[in-house]
N, C-alpha and C positions, 0 to 999 in steps of 0.2 A: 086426227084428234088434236085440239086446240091444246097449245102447251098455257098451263096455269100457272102463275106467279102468287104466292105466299104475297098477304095484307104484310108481312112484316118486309119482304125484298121491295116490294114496291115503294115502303114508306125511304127504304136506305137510299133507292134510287132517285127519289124524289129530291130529297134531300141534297143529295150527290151532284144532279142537277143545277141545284137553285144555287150548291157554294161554288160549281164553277163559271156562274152567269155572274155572279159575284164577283168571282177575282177577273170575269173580263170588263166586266161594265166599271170600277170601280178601283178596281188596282192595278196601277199601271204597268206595262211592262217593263224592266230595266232598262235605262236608260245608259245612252254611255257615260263614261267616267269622267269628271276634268279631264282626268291628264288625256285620254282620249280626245278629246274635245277641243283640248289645247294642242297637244300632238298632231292634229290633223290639220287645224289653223295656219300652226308653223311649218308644215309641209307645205300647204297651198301657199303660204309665205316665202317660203323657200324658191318656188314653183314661178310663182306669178308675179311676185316682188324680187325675188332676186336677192331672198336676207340670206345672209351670211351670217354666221354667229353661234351663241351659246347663249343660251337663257336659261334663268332661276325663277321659279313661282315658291314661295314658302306661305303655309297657313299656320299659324303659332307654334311655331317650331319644329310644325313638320313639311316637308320640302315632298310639294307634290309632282314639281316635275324638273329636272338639272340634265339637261343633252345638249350636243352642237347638230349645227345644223350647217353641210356645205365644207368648205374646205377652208384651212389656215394657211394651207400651198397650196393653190388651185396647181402649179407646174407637177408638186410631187404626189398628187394628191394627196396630202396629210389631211385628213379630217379637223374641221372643230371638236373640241373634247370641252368636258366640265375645269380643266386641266390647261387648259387654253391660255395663255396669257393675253392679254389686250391691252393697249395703251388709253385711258379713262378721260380726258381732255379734262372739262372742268369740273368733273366728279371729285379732283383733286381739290377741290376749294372747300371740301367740307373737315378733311382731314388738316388744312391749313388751319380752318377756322379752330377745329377741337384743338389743335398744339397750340393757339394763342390763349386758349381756356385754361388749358392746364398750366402755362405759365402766371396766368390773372390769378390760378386758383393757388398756386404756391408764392400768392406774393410780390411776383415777380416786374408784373406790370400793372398799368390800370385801364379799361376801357375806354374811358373819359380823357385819358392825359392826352395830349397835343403829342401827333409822331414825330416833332423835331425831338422831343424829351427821349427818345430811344433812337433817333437817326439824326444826330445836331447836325450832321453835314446837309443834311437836305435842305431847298429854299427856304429861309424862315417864314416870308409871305409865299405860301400859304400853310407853311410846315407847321406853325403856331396856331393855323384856326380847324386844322384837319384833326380830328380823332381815330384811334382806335377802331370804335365801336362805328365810326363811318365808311372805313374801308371794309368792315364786314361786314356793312348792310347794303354797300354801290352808293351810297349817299355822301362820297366826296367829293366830287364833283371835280374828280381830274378826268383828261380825256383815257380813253382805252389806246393803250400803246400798237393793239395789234390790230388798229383800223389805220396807222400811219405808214403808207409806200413805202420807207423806207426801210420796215420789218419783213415786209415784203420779198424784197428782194437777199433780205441779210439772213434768212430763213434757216437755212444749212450752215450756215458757221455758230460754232459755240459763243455762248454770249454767256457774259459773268453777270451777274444781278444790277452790281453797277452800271453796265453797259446798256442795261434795260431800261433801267430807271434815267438814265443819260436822256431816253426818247422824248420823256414827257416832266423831267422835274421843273424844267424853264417855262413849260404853255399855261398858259391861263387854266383859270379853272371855266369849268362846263355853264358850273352856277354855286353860288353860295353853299357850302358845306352843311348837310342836314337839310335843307331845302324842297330837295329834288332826287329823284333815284336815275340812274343810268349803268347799265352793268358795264364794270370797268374790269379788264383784266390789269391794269392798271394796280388798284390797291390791293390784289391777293399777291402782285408782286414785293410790294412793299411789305403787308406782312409776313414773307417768307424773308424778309432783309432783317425786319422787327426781330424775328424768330433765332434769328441769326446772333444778332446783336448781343442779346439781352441773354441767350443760352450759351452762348461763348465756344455753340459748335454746329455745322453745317446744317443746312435748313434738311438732305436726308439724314443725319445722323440722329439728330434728334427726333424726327418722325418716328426711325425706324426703333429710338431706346423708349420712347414715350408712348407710342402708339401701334404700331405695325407690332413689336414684337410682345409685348405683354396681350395683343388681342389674337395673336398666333397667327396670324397674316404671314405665311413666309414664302408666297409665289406673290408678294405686292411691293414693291420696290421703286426708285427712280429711275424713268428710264435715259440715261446717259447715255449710251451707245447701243445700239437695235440688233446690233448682231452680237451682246455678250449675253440676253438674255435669251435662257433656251423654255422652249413649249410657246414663243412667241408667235403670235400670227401675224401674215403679212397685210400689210394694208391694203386694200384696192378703193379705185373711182370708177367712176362712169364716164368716157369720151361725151364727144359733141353726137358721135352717129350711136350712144346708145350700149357699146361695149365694156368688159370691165378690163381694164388696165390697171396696173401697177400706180399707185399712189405716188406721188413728187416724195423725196427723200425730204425729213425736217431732222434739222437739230433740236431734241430735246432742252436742251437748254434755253431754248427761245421761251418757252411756258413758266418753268420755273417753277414757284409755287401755283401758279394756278393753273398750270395743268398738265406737266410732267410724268404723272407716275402713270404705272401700269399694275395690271393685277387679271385678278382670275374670280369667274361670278359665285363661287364659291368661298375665298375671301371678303367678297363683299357682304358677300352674305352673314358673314361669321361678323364682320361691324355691324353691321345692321344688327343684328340680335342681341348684342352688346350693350348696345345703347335703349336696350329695355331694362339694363340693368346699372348697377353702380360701379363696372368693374373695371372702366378706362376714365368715366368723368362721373360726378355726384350728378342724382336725379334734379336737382336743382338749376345747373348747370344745363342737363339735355335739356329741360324744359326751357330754356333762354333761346336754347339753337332753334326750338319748333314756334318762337313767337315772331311771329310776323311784321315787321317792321313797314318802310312803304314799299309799295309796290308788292304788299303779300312775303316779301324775303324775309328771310329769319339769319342764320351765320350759316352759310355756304349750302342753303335750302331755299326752294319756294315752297309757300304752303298755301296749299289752295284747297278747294272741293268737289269733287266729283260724285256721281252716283249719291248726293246728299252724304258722303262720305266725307273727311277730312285728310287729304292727299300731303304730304309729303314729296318732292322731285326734285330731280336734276338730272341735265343731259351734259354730255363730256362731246365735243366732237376736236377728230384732231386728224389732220390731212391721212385717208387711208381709216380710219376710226370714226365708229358713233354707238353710244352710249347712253341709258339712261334708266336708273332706277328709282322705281316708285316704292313708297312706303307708306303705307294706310294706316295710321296715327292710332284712330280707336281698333283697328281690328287685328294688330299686329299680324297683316299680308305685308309681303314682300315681293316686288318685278324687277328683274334683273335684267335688261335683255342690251348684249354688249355683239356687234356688226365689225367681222374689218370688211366693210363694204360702205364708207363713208356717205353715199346718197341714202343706204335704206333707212324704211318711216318705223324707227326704234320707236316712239314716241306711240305712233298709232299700234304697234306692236302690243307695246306696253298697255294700252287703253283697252286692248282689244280680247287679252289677258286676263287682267283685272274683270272686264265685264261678265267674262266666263267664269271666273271665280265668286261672283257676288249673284249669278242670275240676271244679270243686264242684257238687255240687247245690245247686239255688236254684229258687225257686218265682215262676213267670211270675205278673204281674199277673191274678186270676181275674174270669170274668164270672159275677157269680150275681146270683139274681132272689129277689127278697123275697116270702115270701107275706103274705095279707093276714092281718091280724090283731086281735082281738079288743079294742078300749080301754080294755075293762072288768080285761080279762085281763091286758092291760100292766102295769094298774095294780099289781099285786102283786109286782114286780120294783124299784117304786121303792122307795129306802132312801138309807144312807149305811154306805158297805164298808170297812173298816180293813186294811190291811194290815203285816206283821211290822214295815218300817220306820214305822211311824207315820203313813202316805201314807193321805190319805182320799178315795173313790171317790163320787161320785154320779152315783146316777141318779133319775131324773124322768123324769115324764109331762106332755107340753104339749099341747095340742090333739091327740090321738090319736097323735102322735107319741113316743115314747122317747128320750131326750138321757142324754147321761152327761160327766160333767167333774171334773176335778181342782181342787183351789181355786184361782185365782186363772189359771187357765186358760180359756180359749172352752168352750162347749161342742159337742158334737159328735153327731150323728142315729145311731143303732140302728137297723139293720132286720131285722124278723125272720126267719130262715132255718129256723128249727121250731120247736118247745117246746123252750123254754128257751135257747134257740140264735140268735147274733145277731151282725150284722158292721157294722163301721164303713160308714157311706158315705163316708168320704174314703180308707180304704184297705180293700176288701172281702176282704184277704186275714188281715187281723186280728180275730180271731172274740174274742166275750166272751159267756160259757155262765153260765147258772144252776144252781146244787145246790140239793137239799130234804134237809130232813131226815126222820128217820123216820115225821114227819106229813105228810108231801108239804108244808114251809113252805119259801120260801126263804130260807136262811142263810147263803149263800158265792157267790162268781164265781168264774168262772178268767178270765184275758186269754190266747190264746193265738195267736201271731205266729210266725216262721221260726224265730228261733231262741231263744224263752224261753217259759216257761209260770209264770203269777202266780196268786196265790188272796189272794183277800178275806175276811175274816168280814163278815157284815152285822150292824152293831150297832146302827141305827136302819129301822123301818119307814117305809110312804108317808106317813103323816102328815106325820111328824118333817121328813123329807127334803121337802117342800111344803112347809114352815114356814120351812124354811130356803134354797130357792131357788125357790118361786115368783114370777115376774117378770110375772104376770095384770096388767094396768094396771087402776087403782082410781080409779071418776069419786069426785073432791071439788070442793066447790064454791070460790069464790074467797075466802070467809069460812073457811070451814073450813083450807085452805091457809094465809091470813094470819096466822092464832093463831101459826105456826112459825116468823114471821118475828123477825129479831134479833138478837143477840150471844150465841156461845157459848163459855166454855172449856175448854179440855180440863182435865178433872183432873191427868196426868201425860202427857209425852209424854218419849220417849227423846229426846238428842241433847241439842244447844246451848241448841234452844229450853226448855227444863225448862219451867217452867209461865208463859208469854209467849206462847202460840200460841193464837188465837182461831177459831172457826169462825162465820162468818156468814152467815145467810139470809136469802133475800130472796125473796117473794113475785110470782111471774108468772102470776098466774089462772089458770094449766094445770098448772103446775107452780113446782115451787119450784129455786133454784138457791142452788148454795152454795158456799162458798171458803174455804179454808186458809190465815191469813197472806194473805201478797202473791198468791198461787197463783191461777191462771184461774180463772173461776167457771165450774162444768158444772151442767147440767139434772139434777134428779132425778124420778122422774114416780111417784106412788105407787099401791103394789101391796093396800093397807088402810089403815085409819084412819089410821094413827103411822107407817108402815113406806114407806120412798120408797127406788128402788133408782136405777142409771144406767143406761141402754139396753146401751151395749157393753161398758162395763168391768166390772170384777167389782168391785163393792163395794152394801154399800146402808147408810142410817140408818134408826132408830129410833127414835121418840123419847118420852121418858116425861112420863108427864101427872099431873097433880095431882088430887086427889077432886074438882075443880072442873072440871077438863077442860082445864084450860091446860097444855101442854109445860115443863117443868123444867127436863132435861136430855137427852142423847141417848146411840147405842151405836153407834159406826160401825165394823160389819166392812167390813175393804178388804185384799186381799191375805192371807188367812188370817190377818190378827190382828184381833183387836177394843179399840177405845180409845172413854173415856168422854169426858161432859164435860157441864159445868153452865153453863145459860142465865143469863146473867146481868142482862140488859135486854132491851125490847122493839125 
């Protein structure tokens, strides 16, 4: 017998039906969450990129995601924590800029006055045509102190303010004051001397009575000595074959006001949301920091636009350290995201974040596989690339490997993904392609990343480019070595020193070692006859020999400059 359904169960059923065709055709199913979304990002970031770090996402005032990622002692395994200390490179120039506000705003100074009127001892020409409000917008036009070789090397010894400004209060200026922008660490040093001056007490004292501690900052400090500060992480780099190692030791003191301090992304975060309010500087006052001067700057910010958004940033990098936090103007978002793994792409981190938080597209950390490739065939890729701003590109061939670097940058491993086709090993979502010309030669690159695409001309071949950064270690013997030992001067050097700066070398049967002045003496280990480079930093000497075969003089590129100088004793 046929079972019979009631006109009324059939209408429920009906019914029942049509609202579950409903909720598939029409309502989506849950999706994951930001912090899901972001959480797995920074895992594949972890993974693939190699970050190291702690990052902060905030949406008005509530903080959607605060973890580390990877370790702060990779030796003891310590983890990254929210709790993390981190040294902030030049995230410190916004905290410089606010202490010279609140001194303008008590009175104390003026923006407009000429910095000899709070630093009489400084040069008059140009101390009389420089401002205030010029050193906190990069529009003074002295050169940056910490593109000059001989900071270089003075790295690791403490440096008093004085001592800093010693480098560059004598050199010309870049270009007329107000003119022109060029970011100078240069003038955030001066005004931490300003700061000094005029408050009649140390440029952290006053930070920490004015600023740090009424905003409750109290894991955010100076960092003077690396091992008195505890939940510190240690810094790491990336070698030439791709490894992470141990970051070069710096004296904090070398940065000074612009870019000394350390902190934890949880204090920063507590400034940041600060400054939506009245409660370290008047709303009048913030609104000066976020106006954009040239070049997009405002006082120790750029401000730019993203996603049709109105962006806020700054990156801090500092040997072992990188840093950078974004601040979304109209939508009170906050990206925190602080690396001691000094090569990772904080920036594209930060971008990548943000896109997830507004519904942007953004492109996940990718896994791709290298194929093998030919060494012979790499070879015809090395050169050296120019591009429109004057930015010079190298690439080289080392042990069958392909490296590419920037002057006075690390360098960093290529791997090939097809003819002529090639992506970083520390970030594989950054591709860098080759072009030929009509003769199938190569004459150009592109970089291409999320969201910029670059082109290079290639104006030197592999030769050239081997001539100029081969780093092959060169056996000489302990006689041959000794010939270089002795007294040398420089012909001219910029700064205080004019011509009173001596370079001297000294003989170690494997290698030779050599020092600046008072400066540490570092190894240099030669790569041919005359030519001695240093294992991790970018510089090498050269040095010229006479028809008899004795050294003369030398040519020391360090830092993309080159400076001479004449032997004068054995």
């Amino acid at each position: 017998m046929a079972r019979v359904f009631s006109p009324m169960f059939q209408s429920i059923s009906t019914a029942l039906i049509l609202f579950l065709m409903f909720l598939i055709l029409f309502v989506p199913l849950r999706s994951e969450s930001r912090y899901e979304r972001m959480d797995e990002y920074l895992n594949l970031a972890n993974e693939l990129w190699r970050f190291n770090g702690t990052v902060l996402v905030a949406d008005r005032g509530e903080i959607l995601l605060c973890r580390g990622y990877g370790f702060s002692n990779k030796d003891f395994g310590q983890p990254n924590t929210p709790q993390t200390r981190f040294f902030i490179g030049s995230i410190t120039k916004q905290f410089t800029a606010a202490a010279i506000l609140a001194l303008r705003n008590d009175s104390l100074l003026n923006l407009d006055s000429p910095i000899i009127k709070y630093l009489p001892d400084y040069t008059p020409d140009p101390g009389r045509r420089i401002t205030i409000r010029h050193l906190l917008t990069h529009t003074s036009g002295i050169p940056n102190y910490t593109d000059d070789p001989e900071i270089v090397l003075m790295r690791t010894e403490p440096l008093t303010p004085d001592d800093i400004i010693s480098f560059f209060r004598n050199r010309p200026l870049e270009f007329e004051p107000g003119t022109s922008f060029q970011y100078s660490n240069s003038g955030y040093i001066l005004l931490g001397k300003i700061i000094e001056t005029v408050s009649g007490q140390s440029y952290e004292a006053f930070l920490h009575r004015r600023i740090l501690k009424p905003a409750g900052m109290l894991s955010t400090g100076y960092g003077r000595r690396e091992s008195g500060i505890p939940d510190r992480a240690d810094g790491y780099t990336i070698d030439q074959s791709g490894n992470i190692i141990n970051a070069l030791p710096i004296d904090f003191s070398v940065m000074f006001s612009a870019g000394a301090l350390y902190s934890t992304v949880l204090d920063i975060y507590r400034w940041d949301s600060l400054l939506y309010t009245d409660a370290i500087l008047n709303r009048a006052t913030i609104a000066e920091i976020f106006t954009p001067s040239q070049h997009n700057y405002g006082y120790g910010w750029y401000i730019d636009s993203l996603f049709e958004r109105r962006l806020a940033f700054h990156g801090g990098f500092l040997d072992g350290f990188n840093a950078v936090l974004y601040r979304w103007l109209d939508d009170s978002v906050s990206v925190i995201v602080f690396s001691n793994e000094d090569e990772a792409p904080v920036a594209k981190i930060a971008r990548g974040l943000s896109a997830i938080k507004f519904d942007e597209p953004y492109e996940r950390p990718l896994r791709r596989r290298a194929i093998k490739a030919n060494p012979k065939k790499l070879r015809e890729y090395a050169g050296v690339y120019k591009y429109e701003d004057e930015t010079y590109q190298f690439i080289s061939l080392h042990e069958d490997t392909l490296y590419t670097n920037f002057r006075g940058m690390p360098r960093q491993v290529l791997l090939p993904l097809s003819r002529d086709n090639f992506f970083y090993a520390s970030d594989n979502n950054k591709l860098l392609s080759f072009g030929r010309n009509d003769k199938g030669i190569i004459d150009h690159l592109h970089i291409t990343d999320d969201i910029y695409f670059l082109t290079a001309l290639r104006i030197f071949g592999p030769d050239t480019a081997a001539l100029m950064l081969d780093r092959t270690p060169f056996l000489l013997d302990a006689a041959s070595l000794g010939k270089f030992a002795g007294l040398y001067k420089f012909d001219s050097v910029a700064g205080n020193f004019e011509d009173s700066l001596f370079l001297q070398v000294e003989n170690r049967e494997e290698h030779l070692e050599i020092s600046i002045g008072n400066g540490e003496a570092v190894a240099v280990y030669p790569n041919s006859s005359i030519r001695f480079f240093h294992y991790s930093a970018d510089f090498q000497i050269t040095f010229h020999l006479d028809e008899q075969g004795a050294p003369v003089g030398f040519l020391l590129e360090i830092a993309g400059k080159i400076l001479h100088g004449t032997k004068i004793n054995k």
